[in-house]
Backbone as numpy.savetxt, mean C-alpha at the origin, in Angstrom:
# Nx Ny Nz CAx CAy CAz Cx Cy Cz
36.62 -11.27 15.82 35.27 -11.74 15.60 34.22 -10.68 15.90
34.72 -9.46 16.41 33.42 -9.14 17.08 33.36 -7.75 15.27
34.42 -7.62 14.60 33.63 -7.15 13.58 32.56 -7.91 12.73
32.61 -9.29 12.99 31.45 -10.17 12.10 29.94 -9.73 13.29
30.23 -9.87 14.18 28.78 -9.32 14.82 28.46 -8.14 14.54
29.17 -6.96 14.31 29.03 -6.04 13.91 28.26 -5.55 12.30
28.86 -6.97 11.25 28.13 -6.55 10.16 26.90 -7.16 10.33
26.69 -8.35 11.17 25.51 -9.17 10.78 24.15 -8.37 10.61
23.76 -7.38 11.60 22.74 -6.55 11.69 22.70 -5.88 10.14
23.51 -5.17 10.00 23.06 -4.56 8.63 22.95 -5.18 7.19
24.04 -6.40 7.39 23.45 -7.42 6.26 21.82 -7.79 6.30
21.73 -8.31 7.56 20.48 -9.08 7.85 19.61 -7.63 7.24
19.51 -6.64 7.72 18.55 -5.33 6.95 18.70 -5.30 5.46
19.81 -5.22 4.71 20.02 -5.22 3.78 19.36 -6.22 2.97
19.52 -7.38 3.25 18.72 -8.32 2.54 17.11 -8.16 2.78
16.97 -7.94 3.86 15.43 -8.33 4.11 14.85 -6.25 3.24
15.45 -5.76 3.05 14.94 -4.21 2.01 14.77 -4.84 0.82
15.79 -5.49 0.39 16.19 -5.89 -1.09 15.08 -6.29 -1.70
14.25 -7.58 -0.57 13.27 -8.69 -1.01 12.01 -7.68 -0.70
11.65 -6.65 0.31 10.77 -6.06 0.22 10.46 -5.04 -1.19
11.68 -4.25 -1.10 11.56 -3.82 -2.52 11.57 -4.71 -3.91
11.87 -5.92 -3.87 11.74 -6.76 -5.47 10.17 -7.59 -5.39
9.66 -7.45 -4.04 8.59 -7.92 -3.97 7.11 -6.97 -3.94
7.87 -5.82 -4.19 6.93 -4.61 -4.49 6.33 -4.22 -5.99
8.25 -4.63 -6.51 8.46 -3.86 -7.93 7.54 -5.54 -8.56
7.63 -6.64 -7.95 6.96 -7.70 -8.84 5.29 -7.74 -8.94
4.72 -7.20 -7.46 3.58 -7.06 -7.48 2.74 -5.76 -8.14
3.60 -5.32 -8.59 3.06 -3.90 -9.60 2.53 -4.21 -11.14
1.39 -3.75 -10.97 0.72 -4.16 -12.62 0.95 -5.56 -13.25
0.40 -6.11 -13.91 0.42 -7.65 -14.37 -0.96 -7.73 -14.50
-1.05 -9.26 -13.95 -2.57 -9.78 -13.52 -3.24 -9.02 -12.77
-2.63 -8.75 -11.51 -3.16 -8.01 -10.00 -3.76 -6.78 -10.22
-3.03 -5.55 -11.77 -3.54 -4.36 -11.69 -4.93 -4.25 -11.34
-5.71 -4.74 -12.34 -7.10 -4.63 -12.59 -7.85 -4.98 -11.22
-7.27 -5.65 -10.29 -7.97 -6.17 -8.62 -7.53 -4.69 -7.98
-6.44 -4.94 -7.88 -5.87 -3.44 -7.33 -6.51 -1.96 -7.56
-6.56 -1.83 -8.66 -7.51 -0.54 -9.12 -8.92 -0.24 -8.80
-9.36 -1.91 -8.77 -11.14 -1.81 -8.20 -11.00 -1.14 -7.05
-9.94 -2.24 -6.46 -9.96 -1.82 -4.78 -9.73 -0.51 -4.59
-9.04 0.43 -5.48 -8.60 1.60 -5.17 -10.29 1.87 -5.38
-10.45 2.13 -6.32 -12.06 2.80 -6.69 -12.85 2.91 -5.67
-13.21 1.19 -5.49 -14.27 1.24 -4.12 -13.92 1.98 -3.27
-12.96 1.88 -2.96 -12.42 2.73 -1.47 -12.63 4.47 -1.69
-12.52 4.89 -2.83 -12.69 6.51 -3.22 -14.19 6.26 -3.24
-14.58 5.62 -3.82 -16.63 6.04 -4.02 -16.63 5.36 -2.92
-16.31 4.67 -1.36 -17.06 4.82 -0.31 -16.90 5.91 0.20
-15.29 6.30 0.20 -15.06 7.85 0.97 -15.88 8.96 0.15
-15.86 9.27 -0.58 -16.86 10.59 -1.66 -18.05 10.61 -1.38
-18.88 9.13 -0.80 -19.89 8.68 -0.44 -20.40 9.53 1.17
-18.90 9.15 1.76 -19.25 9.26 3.26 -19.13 10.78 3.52
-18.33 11.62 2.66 -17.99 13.00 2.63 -18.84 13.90 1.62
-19.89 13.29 1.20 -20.79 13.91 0.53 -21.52 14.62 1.35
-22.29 16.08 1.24 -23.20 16.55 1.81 -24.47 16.25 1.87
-25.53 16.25 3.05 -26.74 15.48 2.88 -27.44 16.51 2.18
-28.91 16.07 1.76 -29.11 16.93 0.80 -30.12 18.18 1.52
-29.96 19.26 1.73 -30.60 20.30 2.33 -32.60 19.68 2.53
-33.15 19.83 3.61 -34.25 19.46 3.98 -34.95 20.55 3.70
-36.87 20.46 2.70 -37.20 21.66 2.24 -37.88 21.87 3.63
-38.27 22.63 4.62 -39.22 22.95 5.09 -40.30 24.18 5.15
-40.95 23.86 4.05 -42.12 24.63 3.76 -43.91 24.45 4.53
C-alpha cells in the first residue's frame, strides 16, 4: 500500500496542471478577447502615461 501513497501526490498534481492548462487554452480569444485587450491597453497608456517625461519648464 504504501506505493498507492506514493502515487497519490503526483496524480493529485497532474490533474490539477491538466485543468489549469485546459482552463487557460479555453479562456484564450472568443468572447473575452476584446475585454482582455482593452485591459491590456489601459494598463500600457497608464504606464506610458506615468513614464512619460514632464514637459521642460520655460524660465524666461
Amino acid at each position: 500500500m504504501d506505493y498507492v501513497s506514493a502515487l497519490i501526490p503526483p496524480v493529485v498534481m497532474a490533474v490539477a496542471f491538466t485543468a489549469l492548462i485546459v482552463t487557460m487554452v479555453k479562456s484564450q480569444g472568443g468572447a473575452n478577447k476584446s475585454k482582455e485587450d482593452a485591459a491590456v491597453d489601459a494598463a500600457l497608456a497608464a504606464r506610458a502615461e506615468d513614464e512619460a517625461p514632464a514637459p521642460a519648464r520655460e524660465t524666461a
